[in-house]
C-alpha positions as CSV (number, residue, x, y, z in Angstrom):
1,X,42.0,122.9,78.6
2,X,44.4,122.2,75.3
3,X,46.7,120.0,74.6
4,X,49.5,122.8,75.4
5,X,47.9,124.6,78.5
6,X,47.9,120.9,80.8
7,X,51.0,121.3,83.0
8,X,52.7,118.3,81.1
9,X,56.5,118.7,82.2
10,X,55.3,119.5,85.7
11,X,53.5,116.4,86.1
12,X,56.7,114.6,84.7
13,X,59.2,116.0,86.7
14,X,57.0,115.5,89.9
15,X,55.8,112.0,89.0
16,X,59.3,110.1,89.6
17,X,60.0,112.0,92.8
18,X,56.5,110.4,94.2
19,X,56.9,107.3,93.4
20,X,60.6,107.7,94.9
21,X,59.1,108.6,97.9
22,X,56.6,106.1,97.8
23,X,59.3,102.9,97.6
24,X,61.5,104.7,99.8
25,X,59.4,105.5,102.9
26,X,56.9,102.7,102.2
27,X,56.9,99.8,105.0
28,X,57.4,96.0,104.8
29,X,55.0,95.5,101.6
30,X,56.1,98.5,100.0
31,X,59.7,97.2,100.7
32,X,58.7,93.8,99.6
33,X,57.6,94.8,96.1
34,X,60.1,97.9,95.8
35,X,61.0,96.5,92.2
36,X,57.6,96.1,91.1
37,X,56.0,99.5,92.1
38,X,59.1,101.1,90.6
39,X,59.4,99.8,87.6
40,X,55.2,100.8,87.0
41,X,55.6,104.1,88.1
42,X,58.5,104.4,85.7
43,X,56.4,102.9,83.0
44,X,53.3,104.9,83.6
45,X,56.1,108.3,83.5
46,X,57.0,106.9,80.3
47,X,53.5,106.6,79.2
48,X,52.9,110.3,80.3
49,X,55.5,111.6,78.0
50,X,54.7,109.6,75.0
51,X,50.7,111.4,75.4
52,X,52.9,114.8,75.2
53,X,55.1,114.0,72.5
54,X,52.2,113.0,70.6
55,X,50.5,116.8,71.3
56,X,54.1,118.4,70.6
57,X,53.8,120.1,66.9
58,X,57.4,119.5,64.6
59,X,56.0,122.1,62.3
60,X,55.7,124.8,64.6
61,X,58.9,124.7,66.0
62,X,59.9,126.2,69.0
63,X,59.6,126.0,72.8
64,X,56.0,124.4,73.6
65,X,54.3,123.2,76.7
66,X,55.8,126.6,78.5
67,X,55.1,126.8,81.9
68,X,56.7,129.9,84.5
69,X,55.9,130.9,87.6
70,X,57.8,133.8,89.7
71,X,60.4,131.7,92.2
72,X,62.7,134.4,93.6
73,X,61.9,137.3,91.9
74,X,64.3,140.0,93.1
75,X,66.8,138.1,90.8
76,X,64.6,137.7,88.6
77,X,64.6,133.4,88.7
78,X,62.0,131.5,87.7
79,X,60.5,128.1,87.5
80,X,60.8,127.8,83.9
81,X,60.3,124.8,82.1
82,X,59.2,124.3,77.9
83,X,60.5,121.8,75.6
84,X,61.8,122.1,71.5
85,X,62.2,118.9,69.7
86,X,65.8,118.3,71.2
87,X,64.8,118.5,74.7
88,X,61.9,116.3,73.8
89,X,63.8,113.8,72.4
90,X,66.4,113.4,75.3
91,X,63.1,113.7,77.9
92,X,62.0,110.6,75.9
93,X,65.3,108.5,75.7
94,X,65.3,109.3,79.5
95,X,61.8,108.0,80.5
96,X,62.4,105.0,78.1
97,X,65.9,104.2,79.8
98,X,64.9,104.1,83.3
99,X,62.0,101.4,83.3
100,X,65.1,99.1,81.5
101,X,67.9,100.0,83.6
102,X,64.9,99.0,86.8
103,X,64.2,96.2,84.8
104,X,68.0,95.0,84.7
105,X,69.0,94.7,87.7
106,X,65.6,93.0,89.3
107,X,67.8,90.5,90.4
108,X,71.3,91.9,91.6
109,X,70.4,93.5,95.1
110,X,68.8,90.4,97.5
111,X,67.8,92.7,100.6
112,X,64.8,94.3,99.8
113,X,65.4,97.3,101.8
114,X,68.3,97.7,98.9
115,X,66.3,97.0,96.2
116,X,64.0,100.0,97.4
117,X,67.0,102.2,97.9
118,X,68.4,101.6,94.4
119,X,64.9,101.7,92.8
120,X,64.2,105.2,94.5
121,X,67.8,107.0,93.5
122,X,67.1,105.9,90.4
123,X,63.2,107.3,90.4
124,X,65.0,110.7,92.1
125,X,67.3,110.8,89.2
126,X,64.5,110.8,86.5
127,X,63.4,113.5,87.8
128,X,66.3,116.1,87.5
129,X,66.5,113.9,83.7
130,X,63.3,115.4,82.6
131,X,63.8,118.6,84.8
132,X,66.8,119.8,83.2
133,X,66.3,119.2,79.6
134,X,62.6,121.1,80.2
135,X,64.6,124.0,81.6
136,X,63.7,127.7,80.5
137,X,65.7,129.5,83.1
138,X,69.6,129.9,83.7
139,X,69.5,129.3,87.3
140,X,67.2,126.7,87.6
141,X,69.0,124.9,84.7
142,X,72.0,125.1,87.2
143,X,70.5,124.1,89.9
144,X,69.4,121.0,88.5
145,X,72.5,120.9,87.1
146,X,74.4,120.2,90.2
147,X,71.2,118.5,92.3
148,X,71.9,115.2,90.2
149,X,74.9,114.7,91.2
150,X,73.5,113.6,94.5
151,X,71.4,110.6,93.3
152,X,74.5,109.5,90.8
153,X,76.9,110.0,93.9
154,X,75.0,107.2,95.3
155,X,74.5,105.0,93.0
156,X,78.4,104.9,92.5
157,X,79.3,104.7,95.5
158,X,76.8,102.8,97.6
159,X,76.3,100.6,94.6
160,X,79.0,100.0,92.9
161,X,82.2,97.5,92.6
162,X,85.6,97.5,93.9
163,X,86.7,100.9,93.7
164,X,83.3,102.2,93.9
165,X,83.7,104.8,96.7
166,X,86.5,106.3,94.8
167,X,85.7,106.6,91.4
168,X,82.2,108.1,93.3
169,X,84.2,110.6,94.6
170,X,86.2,111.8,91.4
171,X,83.4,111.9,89.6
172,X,81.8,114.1,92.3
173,X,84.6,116.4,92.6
174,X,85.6,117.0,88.7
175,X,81.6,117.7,88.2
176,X,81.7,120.2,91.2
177,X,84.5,122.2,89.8
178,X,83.0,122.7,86.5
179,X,79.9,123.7,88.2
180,X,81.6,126.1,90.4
181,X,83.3,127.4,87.1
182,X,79.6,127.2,85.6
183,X,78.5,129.3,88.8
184,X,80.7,132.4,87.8
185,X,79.0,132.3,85.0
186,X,75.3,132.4,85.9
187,X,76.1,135.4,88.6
188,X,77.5,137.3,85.3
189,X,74.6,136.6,82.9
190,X,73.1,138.2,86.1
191,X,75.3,141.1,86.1
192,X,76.1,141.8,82.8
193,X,72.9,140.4,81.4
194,X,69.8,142.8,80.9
195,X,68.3,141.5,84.4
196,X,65.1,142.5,85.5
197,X,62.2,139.6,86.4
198,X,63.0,137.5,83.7
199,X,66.9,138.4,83.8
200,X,67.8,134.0,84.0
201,X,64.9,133.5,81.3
202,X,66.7,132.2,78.3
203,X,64.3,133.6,75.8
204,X,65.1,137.1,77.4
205,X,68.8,136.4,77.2
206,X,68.7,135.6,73.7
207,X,70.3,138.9,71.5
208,X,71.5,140.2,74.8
209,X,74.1,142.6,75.1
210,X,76.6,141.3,77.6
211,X,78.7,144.7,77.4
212,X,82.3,143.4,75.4
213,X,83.1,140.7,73.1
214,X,85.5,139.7,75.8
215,X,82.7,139.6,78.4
216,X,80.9,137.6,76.2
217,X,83.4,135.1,75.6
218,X,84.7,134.4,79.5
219,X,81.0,134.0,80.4
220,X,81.0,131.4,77.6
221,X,83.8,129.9,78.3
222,X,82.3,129.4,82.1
223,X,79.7,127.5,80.6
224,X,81.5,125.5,78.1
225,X,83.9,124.0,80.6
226,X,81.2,122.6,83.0
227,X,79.6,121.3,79.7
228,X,83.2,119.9,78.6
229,X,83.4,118.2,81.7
230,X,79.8,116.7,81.5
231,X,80.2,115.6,78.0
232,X,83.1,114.5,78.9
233,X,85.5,116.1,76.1
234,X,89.3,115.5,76.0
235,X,90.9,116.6,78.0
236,X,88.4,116.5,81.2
237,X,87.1,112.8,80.3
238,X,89.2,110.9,82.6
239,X,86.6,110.6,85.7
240,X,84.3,108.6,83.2
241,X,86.2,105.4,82.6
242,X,86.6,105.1,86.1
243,X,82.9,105.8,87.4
244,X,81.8,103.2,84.4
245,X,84.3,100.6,85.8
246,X,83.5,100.9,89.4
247,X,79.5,101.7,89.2
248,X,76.2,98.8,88.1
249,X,76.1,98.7,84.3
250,X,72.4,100.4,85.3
251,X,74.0,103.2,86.7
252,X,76.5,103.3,83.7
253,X,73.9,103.5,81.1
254,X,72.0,106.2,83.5
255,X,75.7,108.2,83.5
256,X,76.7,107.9,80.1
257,X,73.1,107.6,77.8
258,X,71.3,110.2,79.5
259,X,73.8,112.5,82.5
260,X,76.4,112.9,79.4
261,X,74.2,114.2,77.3
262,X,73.3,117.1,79.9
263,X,76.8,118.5,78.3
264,X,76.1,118.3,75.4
265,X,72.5,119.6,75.5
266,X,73.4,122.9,77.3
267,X,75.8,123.9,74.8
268,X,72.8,123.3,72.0
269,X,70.6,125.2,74.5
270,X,72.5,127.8,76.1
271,X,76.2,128.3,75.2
272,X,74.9,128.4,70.8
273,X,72.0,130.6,71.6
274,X,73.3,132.7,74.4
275,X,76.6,133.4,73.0
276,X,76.6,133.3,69.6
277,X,79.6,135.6,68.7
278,X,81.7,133.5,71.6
279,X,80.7,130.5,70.0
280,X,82.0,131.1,66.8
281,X,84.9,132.2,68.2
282,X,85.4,129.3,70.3
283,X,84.5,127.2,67.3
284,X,88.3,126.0,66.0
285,X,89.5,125.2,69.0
286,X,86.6,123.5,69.9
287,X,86.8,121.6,67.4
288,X,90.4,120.1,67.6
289,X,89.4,119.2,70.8
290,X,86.5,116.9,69.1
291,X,88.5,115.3,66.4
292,X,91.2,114.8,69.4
293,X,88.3,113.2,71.3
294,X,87.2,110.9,69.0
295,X,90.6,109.2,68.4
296,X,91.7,109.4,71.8
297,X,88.6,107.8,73.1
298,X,88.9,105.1,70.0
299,X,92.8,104.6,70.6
300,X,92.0,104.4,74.5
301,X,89.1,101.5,74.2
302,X,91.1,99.5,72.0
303,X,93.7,99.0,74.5
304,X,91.4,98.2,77.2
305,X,90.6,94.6,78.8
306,X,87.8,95.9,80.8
307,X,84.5,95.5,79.0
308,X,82.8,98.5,80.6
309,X,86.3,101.1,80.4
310,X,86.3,99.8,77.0
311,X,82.9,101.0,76.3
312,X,83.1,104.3,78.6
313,X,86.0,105.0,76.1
314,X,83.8,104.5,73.3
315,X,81.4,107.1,74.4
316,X,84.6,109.6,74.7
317,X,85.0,109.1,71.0
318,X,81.1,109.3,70.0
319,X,80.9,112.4,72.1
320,X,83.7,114.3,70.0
321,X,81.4,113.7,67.0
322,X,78.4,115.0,68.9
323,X,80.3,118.2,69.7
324,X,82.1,118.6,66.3
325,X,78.3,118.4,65.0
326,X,77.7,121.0,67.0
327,X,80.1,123.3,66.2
328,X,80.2,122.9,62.8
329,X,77.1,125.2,63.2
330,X,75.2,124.2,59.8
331,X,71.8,122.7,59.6
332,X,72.4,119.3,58.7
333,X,75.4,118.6,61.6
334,X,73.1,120.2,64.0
335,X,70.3,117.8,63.3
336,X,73.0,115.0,63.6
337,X,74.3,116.1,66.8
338,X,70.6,116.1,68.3
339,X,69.7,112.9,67.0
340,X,73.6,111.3,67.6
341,X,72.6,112.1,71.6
342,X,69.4,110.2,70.9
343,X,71.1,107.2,69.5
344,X,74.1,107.4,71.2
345,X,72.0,106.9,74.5
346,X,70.0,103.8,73.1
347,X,72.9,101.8,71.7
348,X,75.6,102.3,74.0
349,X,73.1,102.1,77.1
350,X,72.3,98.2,75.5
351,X,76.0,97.7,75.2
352,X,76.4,98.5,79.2
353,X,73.3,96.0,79.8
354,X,74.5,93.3,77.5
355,X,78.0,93.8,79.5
356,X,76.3,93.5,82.4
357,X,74.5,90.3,81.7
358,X,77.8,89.1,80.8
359,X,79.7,89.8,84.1
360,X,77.0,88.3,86.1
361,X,77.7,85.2,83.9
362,X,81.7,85.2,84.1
363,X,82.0,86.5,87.3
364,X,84.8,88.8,85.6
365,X,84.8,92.3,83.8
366,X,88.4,91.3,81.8
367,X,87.3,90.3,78.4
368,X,90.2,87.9,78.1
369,X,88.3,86.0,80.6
370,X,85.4,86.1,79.4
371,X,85.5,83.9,76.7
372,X,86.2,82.6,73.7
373,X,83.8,80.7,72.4
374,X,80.7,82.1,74.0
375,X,78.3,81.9,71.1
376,X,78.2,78.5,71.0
377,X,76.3,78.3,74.4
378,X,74.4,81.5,74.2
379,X,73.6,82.4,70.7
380,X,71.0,84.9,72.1
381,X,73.7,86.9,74.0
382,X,76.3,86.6,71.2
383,X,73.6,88.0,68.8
384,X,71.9,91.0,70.6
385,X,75.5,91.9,71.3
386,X,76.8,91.5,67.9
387,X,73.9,93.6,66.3
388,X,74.0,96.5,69.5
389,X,78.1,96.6,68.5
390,X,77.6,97.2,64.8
391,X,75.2,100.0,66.3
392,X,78.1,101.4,68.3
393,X,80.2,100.9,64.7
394,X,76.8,102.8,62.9
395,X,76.3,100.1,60.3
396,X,73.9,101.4,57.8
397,X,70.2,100.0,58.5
398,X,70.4,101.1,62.1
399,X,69.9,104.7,63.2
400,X,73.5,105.7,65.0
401,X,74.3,105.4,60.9
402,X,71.8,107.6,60.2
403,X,72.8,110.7,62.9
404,X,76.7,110.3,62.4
405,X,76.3,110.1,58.5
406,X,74.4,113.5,59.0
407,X,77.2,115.0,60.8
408,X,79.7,114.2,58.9
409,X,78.1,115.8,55.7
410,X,76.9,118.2,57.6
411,X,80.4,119.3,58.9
412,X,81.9,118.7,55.6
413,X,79.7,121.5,54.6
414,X,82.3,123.8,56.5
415,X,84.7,121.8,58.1
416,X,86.0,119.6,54.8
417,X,89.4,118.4,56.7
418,X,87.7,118.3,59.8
419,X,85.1,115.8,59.1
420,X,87.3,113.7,56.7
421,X,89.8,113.2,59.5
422,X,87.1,112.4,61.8
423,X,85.8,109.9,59.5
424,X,88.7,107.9,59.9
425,X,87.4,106.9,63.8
426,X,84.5,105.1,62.0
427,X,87.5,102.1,61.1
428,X,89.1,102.3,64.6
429,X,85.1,102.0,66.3
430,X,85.3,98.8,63.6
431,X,88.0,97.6,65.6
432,X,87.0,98.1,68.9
433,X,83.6,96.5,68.8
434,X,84.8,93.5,66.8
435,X,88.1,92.7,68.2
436,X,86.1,92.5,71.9
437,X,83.6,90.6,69.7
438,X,86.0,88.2,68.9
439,X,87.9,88.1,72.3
440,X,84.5,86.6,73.8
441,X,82.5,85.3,71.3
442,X,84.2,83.3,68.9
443,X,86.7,80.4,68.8
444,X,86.5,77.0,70.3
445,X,84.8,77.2,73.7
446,X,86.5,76.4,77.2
447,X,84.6,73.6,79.1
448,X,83.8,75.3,81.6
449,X,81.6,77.7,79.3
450,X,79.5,74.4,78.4
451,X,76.7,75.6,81.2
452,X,76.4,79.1,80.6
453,X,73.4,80.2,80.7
454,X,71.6,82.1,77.7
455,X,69.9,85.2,77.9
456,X,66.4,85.0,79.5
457,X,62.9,86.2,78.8
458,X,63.4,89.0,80.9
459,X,66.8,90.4,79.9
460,X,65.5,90.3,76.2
461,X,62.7,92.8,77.0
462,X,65.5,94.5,78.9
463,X,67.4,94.8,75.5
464,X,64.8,93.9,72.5
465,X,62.6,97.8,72.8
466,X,66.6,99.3,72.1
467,X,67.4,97.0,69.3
468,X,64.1,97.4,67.8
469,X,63.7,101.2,67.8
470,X,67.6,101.3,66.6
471,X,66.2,99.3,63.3
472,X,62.9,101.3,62.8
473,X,64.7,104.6,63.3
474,X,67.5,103.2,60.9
475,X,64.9,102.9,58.3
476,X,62.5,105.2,59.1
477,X,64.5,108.4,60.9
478,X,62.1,111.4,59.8
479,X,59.7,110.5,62.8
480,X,63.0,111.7,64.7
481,X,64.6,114.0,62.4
482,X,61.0,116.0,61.6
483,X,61.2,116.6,65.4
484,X,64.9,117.9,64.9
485,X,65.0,120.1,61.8
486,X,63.2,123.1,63.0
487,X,65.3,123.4,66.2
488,X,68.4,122.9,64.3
489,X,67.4,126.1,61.8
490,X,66.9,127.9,65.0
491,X,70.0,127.1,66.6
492,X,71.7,128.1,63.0
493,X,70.0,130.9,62.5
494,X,70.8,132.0,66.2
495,X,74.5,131.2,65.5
496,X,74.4,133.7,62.3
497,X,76.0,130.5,60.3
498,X,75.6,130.5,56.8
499,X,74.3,126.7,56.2
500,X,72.1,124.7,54.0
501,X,69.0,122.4,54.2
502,X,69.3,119.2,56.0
503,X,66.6,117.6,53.1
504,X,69.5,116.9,50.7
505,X,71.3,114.8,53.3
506,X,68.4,112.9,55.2
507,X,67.7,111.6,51.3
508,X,70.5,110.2,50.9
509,X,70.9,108.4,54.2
510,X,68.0,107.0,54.0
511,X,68.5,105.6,50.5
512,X,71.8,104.2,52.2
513,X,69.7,102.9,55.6
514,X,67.9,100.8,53.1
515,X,70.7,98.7,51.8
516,X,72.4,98.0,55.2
């Protein structure tokens, strides 16, 4: 058996669901040690997909580790699963975010019949992770799609803070009314689409003929709205700040680093490919929307005294340059969009843990409260959260620097007024980060800061593996990037977007990385 025959993604997308099961159903020992057995499963999942990634060949390009069997085929759906490089990528920030979010909250549940509650919605929720950014087929993509809402819905909700029911609910209901929008569209790829037994495959959909340019374009725009709403884009964003607010910074980074990006991802994997004529037709608008995005996300977190609405906001803005990326449809913005969701999932994810850490030491989410003076009596905390906020800023020498520096060139390429507009949210992110930096951090402290406790052994393996891959990745992106380009040139090519090589850029900002 080769590398590419072993059933990879179906052992990974089966793998979390067992060990749910296992911490879930388990009895008083199981219960007892819910924490432990979950966090090794995760980290033997994780394990798992680094032996694939290693097998996964940049140079070829394309979908590998394919897998389809027949599901219901008198509509011609299919268990479909394969992986490019930017499906990979996300399956790895996915695998390597659930053992820390596990990790982080070891202490905050006390019951242990809790603890093995939390730890199996979150196991449950790996699995539609990896399931739906391995997806090959249209309607199991949507089924997944809406099947992880349920573990999320949860966490929220059963989990979460004041509010929590509430904000569980929103959250629930805007992401069910783009999927029931998203639903109109899969039953037209199915009726205006070529059907047949492979009529949901997206390989066979690619080049279809979907009748009328105008056919095309509502089916697209059925799509794009769910995938707005994932995102979340302006103006369909306002469930986030919300669900951040009310739910466990775990469940937070979960959302935002990994669930967000399922937006983002499908209109890379389906809306681009699928619709290519829509797309570009879509395109300007789309991209107001983005720039709009970006500085109403930025405007929004500077106004905020809430640590985590201040960082959901954040990811608001870092989304519109994800999608302007995308949109921009030229090599080099591609590959920056791809690795931006990457990046975008490791440093804001810290952020949420490092904010975490902080409320369980302050009692409080208002920064005002928080501090000032806080890195007097934990240097450790001011100084993980000082280097994960320049990575939220993208200070050269970390790798958010190197995927927004790509997609601003690369949007330039097309888009001049776009992307130098859009590079004016760099100075407001600036602001943000270091004006909440300064609210708890500096100053003379309070007395009753004296005690605080600094971060442990145990939160710094929680945070270190982020920090660390942000810095080699900042130096050394092409492990990353080689992954990237040849999906990107596909997507371009797909798209029928005149663009050039991504070489020229990726040069550059890596002579930059080096002198951070």
């Amino acid at each position: 058996m080769t590398m590419q025959s072993f059933p990879w993604l179906t052992v990974l997308i089966a793998a979390p669901s067992v060990g749910a099961l296992v911490v879930w159903l388990g009895g008083g020992a199981v219960r007892r040690y819910a924490r432990h057995i979950a966090l090794a499963w995760s980290l033997l999942v994780a394990a798992v997909a680094i032996v694939m990634a290693v097998g996964f060949d940049s140079a070829l390009g394309g979908i590998q580790f394919a897998e389809q069997v027949s599901w219901i085929p008198a509509f011609g759906v299919s268990y479909a699963v394969g992986v490019n490089g930017v499906g990979l990528l996300l399956i790895l920030m996915s695998v390597l975010l659930v053992p820390v979010v596990l990790l982080a909250a070891w202490r905050e549940e006390s019951s242990p019949a809790k603890q093995a509650h939390y730890a199996a919605l979150v196991l449950f929720l790996e699995t539609f992770m990896i399931a739906v950014f391995a997806a090959r087929d249209v309607f199991f993509f949507y089924l997944l799609f809406e099947a992880m809402l349920i573990p999320v819905y949860f966490l929220i909700g059963s989990f979460g803070g004041a509010g929590a029911k509430k904000a569980a609910l929103k959250f629930l209901l805007y992401s069910l009314a783009g999927g029931l929008v998203m639903l109109a569209g899969v039953i037209a790829v199915w009726t205006e689409g070529p059907g047949g037994t492979e009529g949901f495959m997206v390989d066979s959909l690619v080049g279809a003929d979907w009748g009328s340019a105008q056919a095309e374009r509502l089916i697209f725009l059925s799509f794009f709205v769910a995938f707005a709403v994932k995102a979340p884009m302006f103006p369909v964003h306002t469930w986030l700040p919300d669900a951040a607010q009310a739910a466990k910074p775990g469940t937070s980074v979960l959302l935002v680093g990994v669930l967000d990006k399922v937006g983002t991802f499908g209109m890379v994997a389906l809306c681009l490919p699928l619709f290519p004529e829509a797309s570009r037709w879509a395109a300007p608008v789309v991209v107001v929307l983005a720039v709009v995005s970006i500085f109403w996300g930025a405007f929004l977190a500077l106004g905020q005294s809430d640590i985590l609405r201040m960082i959901a906001y954040t990811s608001v803005s870092h989304f519109g340059f994800i999608v302007l990326g995308i949109f921009a449809f030229t090599q080099t913005s591609e590959l920056g969009s791809a690795f931006y969701m990457f990046n975008h999932g490791l440093s804001t994810g810290a952020l949420f843990l490092l904010a975490g850490f902080l409320i369980a030491r302050r009692g409080t989410q208002d920064m005002t409260l928080m501090g000032p003076g806080l890195q007097r009596t934990t240097p450790l905390l001011a100084g993980t959260f000082l280097v994960v906020g320049l990575a939220v800023v993208a200070l050269p020498g970390l790798s958010t620097f190197v995927s927004e520096f790509m997609v601003l060139v690369g949007a330039y390429e097309r888009l001049p007024a776009a992307a130098v507009v859009s590079a004016l949210g760099v100075i407001l992110a600036a602001l943000y980060v270091l004006i909440a930096y300064q609210k708890i951090f500096t100053g003379p402290p309070r007395e009753d800061l004296a005690k605080t406790p600094d971060l442990g052994a145990r939160e710094l393996w929680v945070v270190g593996p982020l920090i660390a891959i942000m810095l080699v990745l900042g130096f050394i992106p092409r492990p990353a990037t080689d992954l990237l380009r040849e999906s990107a040139v596909e997507t371009v090519q797909l798209v029928q977007a005149d663009s050039g090589s991504a070489d020229d850029a990726l040069a550059g900002v890596e002579e930059e990385g080096a002198q951070p």
